[in-house]
C-alpha positions in Angstrom: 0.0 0.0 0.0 1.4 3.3 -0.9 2.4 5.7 2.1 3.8 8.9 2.6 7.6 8.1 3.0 9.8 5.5 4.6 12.7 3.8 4.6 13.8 2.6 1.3 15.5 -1.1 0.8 18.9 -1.4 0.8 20.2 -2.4 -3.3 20.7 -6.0 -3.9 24.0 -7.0 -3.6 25.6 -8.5 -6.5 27.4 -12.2 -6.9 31.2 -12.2 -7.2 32.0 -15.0 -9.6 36.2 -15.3 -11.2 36.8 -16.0 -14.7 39.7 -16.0 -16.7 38.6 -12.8 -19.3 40.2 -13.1 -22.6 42.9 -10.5 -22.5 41.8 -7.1 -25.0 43.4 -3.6 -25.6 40.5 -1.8 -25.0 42.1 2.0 -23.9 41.2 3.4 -27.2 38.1 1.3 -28.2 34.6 2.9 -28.5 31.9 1.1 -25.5 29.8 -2.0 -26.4 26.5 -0.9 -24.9 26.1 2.8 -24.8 24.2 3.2 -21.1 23.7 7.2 -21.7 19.9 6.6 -22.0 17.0 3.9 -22.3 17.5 5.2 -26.2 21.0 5.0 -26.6 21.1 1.8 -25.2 18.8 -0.2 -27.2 20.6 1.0 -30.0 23.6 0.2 -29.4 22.6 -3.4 -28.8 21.0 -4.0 -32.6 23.7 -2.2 -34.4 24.3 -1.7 -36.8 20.6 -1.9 -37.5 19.0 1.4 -37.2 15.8 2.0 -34.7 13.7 3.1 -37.1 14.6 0.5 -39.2 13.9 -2.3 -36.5 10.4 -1.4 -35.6 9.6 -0.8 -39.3 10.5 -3.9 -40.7 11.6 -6.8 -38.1 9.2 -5.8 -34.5 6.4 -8.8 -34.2 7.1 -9.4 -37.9 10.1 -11.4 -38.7 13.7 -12.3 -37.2 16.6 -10.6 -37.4 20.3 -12.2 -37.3 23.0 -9.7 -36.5 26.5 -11.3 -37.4 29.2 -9.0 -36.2 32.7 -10.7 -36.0 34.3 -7.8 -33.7 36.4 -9.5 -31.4 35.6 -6.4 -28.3 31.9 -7.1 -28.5 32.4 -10.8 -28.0 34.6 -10.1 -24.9 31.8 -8.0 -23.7 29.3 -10.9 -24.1 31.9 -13.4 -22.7 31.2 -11.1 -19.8 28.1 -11.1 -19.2 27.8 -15.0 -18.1 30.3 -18.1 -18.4 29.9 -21.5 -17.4 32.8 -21.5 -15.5 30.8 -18.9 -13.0 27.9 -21.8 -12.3 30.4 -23.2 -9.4 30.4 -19.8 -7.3 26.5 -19.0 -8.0 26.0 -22.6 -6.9 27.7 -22.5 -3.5 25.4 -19.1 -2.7 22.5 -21.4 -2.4 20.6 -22.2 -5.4 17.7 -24.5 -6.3 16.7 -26.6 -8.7 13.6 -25.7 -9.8 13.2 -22.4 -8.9 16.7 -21.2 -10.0 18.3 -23.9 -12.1 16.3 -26.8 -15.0 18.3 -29.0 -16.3 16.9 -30.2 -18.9 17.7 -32.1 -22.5 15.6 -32.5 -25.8 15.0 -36.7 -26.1 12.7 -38.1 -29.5 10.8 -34.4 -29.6 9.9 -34.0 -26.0 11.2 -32.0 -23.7 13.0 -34.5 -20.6 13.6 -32.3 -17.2 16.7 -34.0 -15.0 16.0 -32.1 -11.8 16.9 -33.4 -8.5 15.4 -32.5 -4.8 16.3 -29.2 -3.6 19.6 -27.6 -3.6 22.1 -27.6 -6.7 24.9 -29.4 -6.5 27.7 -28.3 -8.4 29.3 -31.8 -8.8 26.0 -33.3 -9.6 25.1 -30.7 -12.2 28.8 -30.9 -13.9 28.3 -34.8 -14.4 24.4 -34.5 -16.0 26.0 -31.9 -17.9 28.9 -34.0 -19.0 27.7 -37.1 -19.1 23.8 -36.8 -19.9 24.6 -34.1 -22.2 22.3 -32.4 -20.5 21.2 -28.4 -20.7 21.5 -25.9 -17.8 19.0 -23.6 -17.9 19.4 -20.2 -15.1 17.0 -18.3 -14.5 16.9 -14.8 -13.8 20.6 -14.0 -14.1 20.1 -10.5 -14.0 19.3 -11.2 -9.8 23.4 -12.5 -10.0 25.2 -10.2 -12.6 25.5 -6.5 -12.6 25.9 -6.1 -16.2 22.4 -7.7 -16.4 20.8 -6.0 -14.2 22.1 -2.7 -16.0 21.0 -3.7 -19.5 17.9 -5.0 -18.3 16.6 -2.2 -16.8 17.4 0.1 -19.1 15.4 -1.7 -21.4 12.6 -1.7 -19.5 12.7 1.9 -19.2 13.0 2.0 -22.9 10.0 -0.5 -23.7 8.0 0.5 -20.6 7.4 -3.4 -20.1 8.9 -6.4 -18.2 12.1 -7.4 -19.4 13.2 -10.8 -18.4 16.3 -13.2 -19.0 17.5 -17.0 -19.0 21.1 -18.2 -19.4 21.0 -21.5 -21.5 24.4 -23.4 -21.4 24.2 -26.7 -23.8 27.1 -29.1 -24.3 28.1 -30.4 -27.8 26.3 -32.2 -29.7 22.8 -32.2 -28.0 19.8 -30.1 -27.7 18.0 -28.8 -24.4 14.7 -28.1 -26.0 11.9 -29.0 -28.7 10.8 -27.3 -31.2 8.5 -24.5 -29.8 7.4 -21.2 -29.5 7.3 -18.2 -26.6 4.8 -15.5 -26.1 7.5 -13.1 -25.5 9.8 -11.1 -28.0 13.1 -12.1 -28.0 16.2 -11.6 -27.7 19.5 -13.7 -28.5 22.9 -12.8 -27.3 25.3 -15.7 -28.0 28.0 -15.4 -25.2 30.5 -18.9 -25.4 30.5 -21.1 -28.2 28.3 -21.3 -31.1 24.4 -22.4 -31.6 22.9 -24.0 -34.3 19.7 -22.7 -35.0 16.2 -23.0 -36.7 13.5 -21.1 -37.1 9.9 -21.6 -38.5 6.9 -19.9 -39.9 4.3 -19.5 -36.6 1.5 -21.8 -36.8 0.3 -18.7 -34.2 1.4 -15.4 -34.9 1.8 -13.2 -31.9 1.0 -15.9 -29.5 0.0 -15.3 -26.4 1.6 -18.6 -24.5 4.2 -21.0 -24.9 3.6 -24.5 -26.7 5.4 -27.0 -28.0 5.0 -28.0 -31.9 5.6 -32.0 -33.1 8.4 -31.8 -35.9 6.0 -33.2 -38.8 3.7 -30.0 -38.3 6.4 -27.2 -38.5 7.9 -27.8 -41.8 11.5 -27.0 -43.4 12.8 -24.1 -41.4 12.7 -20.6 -43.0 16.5 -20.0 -41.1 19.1 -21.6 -41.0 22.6 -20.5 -39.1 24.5 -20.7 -36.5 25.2 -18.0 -34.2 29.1 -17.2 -32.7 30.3 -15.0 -29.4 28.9 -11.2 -30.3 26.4 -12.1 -32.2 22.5 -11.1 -31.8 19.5 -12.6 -32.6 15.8 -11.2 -32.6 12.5 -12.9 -33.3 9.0 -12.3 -32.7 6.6 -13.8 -30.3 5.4 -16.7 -32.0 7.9 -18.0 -33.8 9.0 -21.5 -33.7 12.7 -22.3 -33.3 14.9 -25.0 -31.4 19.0 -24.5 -31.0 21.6 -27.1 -30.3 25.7 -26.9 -30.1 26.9 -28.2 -33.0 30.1 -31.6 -32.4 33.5 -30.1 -32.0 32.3 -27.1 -29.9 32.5 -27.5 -26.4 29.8 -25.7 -25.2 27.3 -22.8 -26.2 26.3 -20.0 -23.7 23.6 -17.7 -25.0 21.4 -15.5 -22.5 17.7 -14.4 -23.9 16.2 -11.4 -23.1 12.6 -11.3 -23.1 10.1 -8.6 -23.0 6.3 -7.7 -24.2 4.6 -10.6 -22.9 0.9 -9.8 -22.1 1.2 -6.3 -23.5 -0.6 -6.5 -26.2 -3.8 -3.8 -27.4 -6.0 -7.0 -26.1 -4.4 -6.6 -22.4 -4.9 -3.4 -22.7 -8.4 -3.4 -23.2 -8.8 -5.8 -20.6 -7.5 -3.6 -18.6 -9.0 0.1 -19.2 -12.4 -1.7 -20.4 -13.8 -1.6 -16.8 -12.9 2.1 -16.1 -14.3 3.0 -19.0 -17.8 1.0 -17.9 -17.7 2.7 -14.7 -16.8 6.2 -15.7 -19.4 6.0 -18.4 -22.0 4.9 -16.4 -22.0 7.4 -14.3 -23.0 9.7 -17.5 -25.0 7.3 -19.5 -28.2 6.0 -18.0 -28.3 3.4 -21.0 -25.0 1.6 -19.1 -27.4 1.9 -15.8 -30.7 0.3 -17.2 -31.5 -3.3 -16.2 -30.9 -6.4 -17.7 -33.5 -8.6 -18.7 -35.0 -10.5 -15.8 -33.3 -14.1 -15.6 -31.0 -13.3 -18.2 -28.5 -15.0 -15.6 -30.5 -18.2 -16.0 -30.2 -18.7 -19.8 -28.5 -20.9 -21.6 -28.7 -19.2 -24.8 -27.9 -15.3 -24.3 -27.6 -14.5 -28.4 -30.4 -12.4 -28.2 -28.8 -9.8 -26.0 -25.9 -9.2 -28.3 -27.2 -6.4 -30.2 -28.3 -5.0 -27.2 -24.6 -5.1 -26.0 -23.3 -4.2 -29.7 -25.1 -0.8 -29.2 -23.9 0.0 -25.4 -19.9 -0.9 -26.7 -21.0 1.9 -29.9 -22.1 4.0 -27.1 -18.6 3.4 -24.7 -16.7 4.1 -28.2 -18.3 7.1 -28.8 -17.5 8.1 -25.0 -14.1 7.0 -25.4 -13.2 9.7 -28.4 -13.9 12.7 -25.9 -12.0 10.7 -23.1 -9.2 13.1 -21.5 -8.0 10.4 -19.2 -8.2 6.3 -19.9 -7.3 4.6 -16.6 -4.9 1.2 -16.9 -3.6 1.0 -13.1 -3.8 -2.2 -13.1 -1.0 -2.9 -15.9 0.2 -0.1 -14.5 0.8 -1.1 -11.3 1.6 -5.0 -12.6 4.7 -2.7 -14.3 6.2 -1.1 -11.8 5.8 -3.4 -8.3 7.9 -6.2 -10.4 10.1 -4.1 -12.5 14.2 -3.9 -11.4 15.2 -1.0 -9.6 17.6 1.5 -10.8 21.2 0.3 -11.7 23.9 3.0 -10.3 27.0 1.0 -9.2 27.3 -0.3 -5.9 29.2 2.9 -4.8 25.8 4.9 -5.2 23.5 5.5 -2.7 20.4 7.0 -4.0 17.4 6.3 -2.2 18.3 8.1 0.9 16.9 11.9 0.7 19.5 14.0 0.0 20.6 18.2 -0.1 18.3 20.5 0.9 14.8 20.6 2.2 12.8 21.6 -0.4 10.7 24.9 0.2 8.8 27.2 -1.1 11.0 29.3 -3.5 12.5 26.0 -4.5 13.1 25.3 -7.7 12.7 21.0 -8.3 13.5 18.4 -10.9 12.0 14.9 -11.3 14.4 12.0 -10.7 13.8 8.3 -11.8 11.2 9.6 -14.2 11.3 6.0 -16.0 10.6 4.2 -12.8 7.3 6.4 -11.5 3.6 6.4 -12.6 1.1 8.6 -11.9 -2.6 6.8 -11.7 -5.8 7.9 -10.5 -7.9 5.4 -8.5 -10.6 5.1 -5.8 -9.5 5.3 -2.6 -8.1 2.1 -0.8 -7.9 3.4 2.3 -11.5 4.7 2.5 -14.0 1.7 3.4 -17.1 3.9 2.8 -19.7 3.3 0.5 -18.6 6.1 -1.6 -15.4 6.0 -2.7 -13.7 9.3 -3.9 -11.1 8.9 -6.3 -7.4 9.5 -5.7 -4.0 10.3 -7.0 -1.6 7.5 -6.6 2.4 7.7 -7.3 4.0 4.7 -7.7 7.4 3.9 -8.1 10.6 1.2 -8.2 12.8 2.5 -6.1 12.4 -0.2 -3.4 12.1 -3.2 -5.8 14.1 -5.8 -4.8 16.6 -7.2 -7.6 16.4 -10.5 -6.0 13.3 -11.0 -6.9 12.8 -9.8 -10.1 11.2 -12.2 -12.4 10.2 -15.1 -9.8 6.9 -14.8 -9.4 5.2 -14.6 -5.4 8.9 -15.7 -3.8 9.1 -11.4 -3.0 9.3 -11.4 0.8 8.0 -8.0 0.6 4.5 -9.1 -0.3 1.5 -7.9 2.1 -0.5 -10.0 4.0 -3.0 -11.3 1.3 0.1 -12.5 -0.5 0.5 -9.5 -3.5 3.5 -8.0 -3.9 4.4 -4.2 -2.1 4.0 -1.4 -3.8 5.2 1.3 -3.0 4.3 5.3 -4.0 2.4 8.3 -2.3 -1.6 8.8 -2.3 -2.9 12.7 -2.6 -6.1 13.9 -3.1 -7.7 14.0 -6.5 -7.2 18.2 -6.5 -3.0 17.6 -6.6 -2.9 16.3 -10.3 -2.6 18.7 -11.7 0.3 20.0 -10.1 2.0 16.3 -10.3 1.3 16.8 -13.8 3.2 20.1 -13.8 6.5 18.2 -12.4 6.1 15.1 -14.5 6.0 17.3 -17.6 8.7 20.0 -16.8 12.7 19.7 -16.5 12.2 21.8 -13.7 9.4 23.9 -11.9 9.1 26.3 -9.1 7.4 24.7 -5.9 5.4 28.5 -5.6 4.3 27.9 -9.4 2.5 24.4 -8.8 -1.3 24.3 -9.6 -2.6 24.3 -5.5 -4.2 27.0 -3.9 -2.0 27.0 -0.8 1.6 27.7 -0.3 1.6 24.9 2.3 0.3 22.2 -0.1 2.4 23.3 -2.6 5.5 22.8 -0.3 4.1 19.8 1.4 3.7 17.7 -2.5 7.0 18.8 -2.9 8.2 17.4 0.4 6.7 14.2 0.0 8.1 13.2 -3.6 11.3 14.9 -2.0 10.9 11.9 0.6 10.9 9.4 -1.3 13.8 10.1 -3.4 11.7 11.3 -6.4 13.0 15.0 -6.9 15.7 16.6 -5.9 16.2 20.5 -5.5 18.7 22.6 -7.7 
C-alpha cells in the first residue's frame, strides 16, 4: 500500500564469480552498450541496424540475425555470463527448480533431469557431462550487474517487463523442442556457437508458450549458426529450437525477453472496466437493467445487439476521453520491474541536499521508474469512494526477486507484492502533472491553492527520493 515516505530497501548485492577474461586492448576502443539513456542503449545493442529501421521492418514481424565478427563485442558478451561462474553462484544457495532446470531434448519431448532441492555443483557438472544435459538459469540479472544494467534500461526504454534466462548446452545435444514463446526475444550468444532453426508461426503473436511436433512445423525458413557477439531477434510466435553443433565444447547464449501480455488485447482488458464505470455514471443506458433471468439462460444470443449498441455507445465516449485509466498494468509494471542500476558505490534512495521549500526550484528523478494513476480510494472503506491520485514507483524493488513470481518477501498479508508510492487527493494532479512534464518547476508555481500544499507535494516526492532540489 502506498504511504507517505519510509525507509527505502537497501540495493541488492551482487554475486562475485572469477573468470579467466580473454585479455583485449580496450584504452582506445569505442563502448559495447552505450548506457547514456534507455534510447542510446537499445541502440547500441542492434547495431548496426537502425531504430527506425527495426520497428519498421523486423518488430512482431520477422527475425533478425546480427553477425558481427568484432572480437571487443564478443569479450563483452563473454562477460556477461560463463559456465565456468555456475560453481560460485551454486555454492550461494541455489535450487533446482526455482533457479536452475536441467533439462535435454529426447525423441521431440522435452525431458527435465531435476533433483530435490539444492544444486549441486558436482551433480550438475556430471548431468551436464555425461547426460549431455542443458542448464538452464534463470533470472541471471538477480546475479550479474551487467544484467541488471541492461535489463533495466530496457525496461525503461519498452516500458514493459524485461526478463532473462542463461542457456548453457554441451556439444552435440539439444536442451529443447521445437517451440514457441509469447515473449519477444532476444538472443545474445556469449560462449561457443548455436545452431539454429527457425519456423513460420503456426500462431502469430501468441500469447503462450507451446510445444509444436516436428511433422507440423515444416522445413525451417533459417538456417545458421550464431558465434560469441552475435545477436539474434524474433517475434513472439515464432517456432525455433537450437543445439551446439560436435566439436564445440559448449554454447552460452542469455535471452532477453520482453512484451509478454502487452498487447492492445491486455490493454483493453484492462481500461475496459474504467471506461464502464466512468461512463456509467454519465449514461443511463450503461445503468438500465438487464432482462429478468437473463443470468438463467442458456442461450444469451439475443442480448448481443443490445450489447453491440452500449460498446458503440462506450466508443463514442471514449473519443472525448481526456483520461483512460490502466492502473492495473500499471501497477503489474512497476511493483515487479528492477530498480535502478547506479553502481554499488551509489547510494540513491536516501533523501539527499536540501529541504525543499517554497522558493525551491525542483526536478524529477527516476522519471522512468514512477507512474502517476488515479484510482478510488483504498484506504476509505465507505460506500462512496472518492477517487485519488496514486504515485507509484521502483525505487524499493528488490533485484532478487525480479522475475520469480510470489517468492518477493516483501509481499503484504494477502500475498501480493508491495508497492510502493504516495496517495494525494484528486485536487493535486494537476500539479504532479506540472512536475512530471517539466525539466524543472518552481514549488510556488505548482497548480494548488495553498503555499503549504504546494511545499508539502514537494516534500513528500522529495521523501521518497523522487525530486531533488537545484
Amino acid at each position: 500500500m502506498p504511504k507517505k515516505g519510509g525507509k527505502i530497501a537497501d540495493v541488492a548485492k551482487q554475486t562475485q564469480a572469477q573468470c579467466k577474461k580473454p585479455r583485449l586492448d580496450t584504452a582506445a576502443s569505442p563502448s559495447v552498450l552505450s548506457f547514456e539513456s534507455p534510447e542510446s542503449l537499445f541502440r547500441s545493442l542492434i547495431s548496426p541496424i537502425e531504430e527506425e529501421e527495426f520497428f519498421r521492418d523486423y518488430w512482431e514481424q520477422k527475425p533478425l540475425l546480427v553477425q558481427r565478427n568484432d572480437v571487443l563485442v564478443a569479450a563483452y558478451y563473454q562477460s556477461l555470463f560463463q559456465l565456468c561462474q555456475l560453481q560460485e553462484l551454486c555454492s550461494q544457495g541455489l535450487h533446482y527448480g526455482r533457479d536452475v532446470n536441467v533439462c535435454r531434448c529426447v525423441s521431440g519431448k522435452k525431458k527435465v533431469l531435476n533433483k530435490e532441492g539444492r544444486v549441486n555443483y558436482m551433480q550438475l557438472k556430471k548431468d551436464f557431462e555425461q547426460k549431455k544435459a542443458t542448464i538452464q538459469f534463470h533470472q541471471p540479472q538477480r546475479f550479474k550487474e551487467e544484467l541488471w544494467k541492461i535489463q533495466e534500461k530496457l525496461e525503461c526504454y519498452f516500458g514493459s517487463l524485461v526478463g532473462s534466462n542463461v542457456y548453457i548446452t554441451p556439444q552435440g545435444s539439444q536442451g529443447l523442442p521445437p517451440h514457441y514463446d509469447d515473449v519477444e526475444v532476444f538472443i545474445l550468444q556469449l560462449e561457443g556457437e548455436k545452431h539454429w532453426r527457425l519456423y513460420k508461426p503456426t500462431v502469430p503473436l501468441a500469447r503462450e508458450y507451446n510445444v509444436e511436433p516436428e511433422d507440423r512445423i515444416g522445413s525451417p525458413t533459417h538456417e545458421f549458426t550464431l558465434k560469441p557477439g552475435d545477436l539474434l531477434y524474433f517475434p513472439r510466435g515464432t517456432i525455433h529450437q537450437a543445439d551446439t553443433p560436435q566439436g564445440i565444447s559448449h554454447s552460452t547464449h542469455v535471452t532477453i525477453s520482453t512484451y509478454q501480455n502487452n498487447s492492445w488485447g491486455d490493454f483493453l482488458l484492462d481500461a475496459i472496466p474504467g471506461l464502464v464505470f466512468d461512463t456509467a455514471k454519465e449514461d443511463v443506458a450503461l445503468r438500465t437493467s438487464i432482462p429478468r433471468q437473463l443470468l438463467m439462460q442458456v442461450n444469451t444470443a439475443e442480448c448481443t445487439k443490445k450489447l453491440s449498441s452500449l460498446l458503440r455507445r462506450l466508443a463514442d465516449s471514449l473519443e472525448s476521453c481526456r483520461e483512460l485509466r490502466s492502473s492495473d498494468m500499471k501497477k503489474d509494471f512497476i511493483t515487479h520491474r528492477l530498480p535502478p542500476c547506479l553502481g554499488s558505490d551509489s547510494d540513491p534512495f536516501t533523501p539527499g541536499g536540501k529541504l525543499p521549500k517554497i522558493d525551491s526550484k525542483i526536478r524529477l528523478q527516476f522519471r522512468d521508474h514512477a507512474i502517476i494513476t488515479v484510482e478510488p480510494d483504498q484506504e476509505n472503506a465507505d460506500e462512496i469512494r472518492r477517487d485519488m491520485v496514486y504515485v507509484y514507483h521502483s525505487l524499493k524493488n528488490r533485484r532478487e526477486t525480479h522475475m520469480m513470481g510470489t517468492e518477493d518477501d516483501t509481499a503484504s498479508e494477502d500475498g501480493l507484492a508491495q508497492t510502493h508510492g504516495l496517495r494525494f487527493p484528486l485536487s493535486h494532479l494537476e500539479a504532479l502533472k506540472q512536475i512530471w512534464s517539466s525539466s524543472t518547476v518552481a514549488v510556488k508555481e505548482l497548480n494548488l491553492t495553498s503555499d503549504a500544499e504546494k511545499e508539502n507535494l514537494a516534500l513528500s516526492l522529495w521523501t521518497e527520493c523522487l525530486i531533488e532540489v537545484l
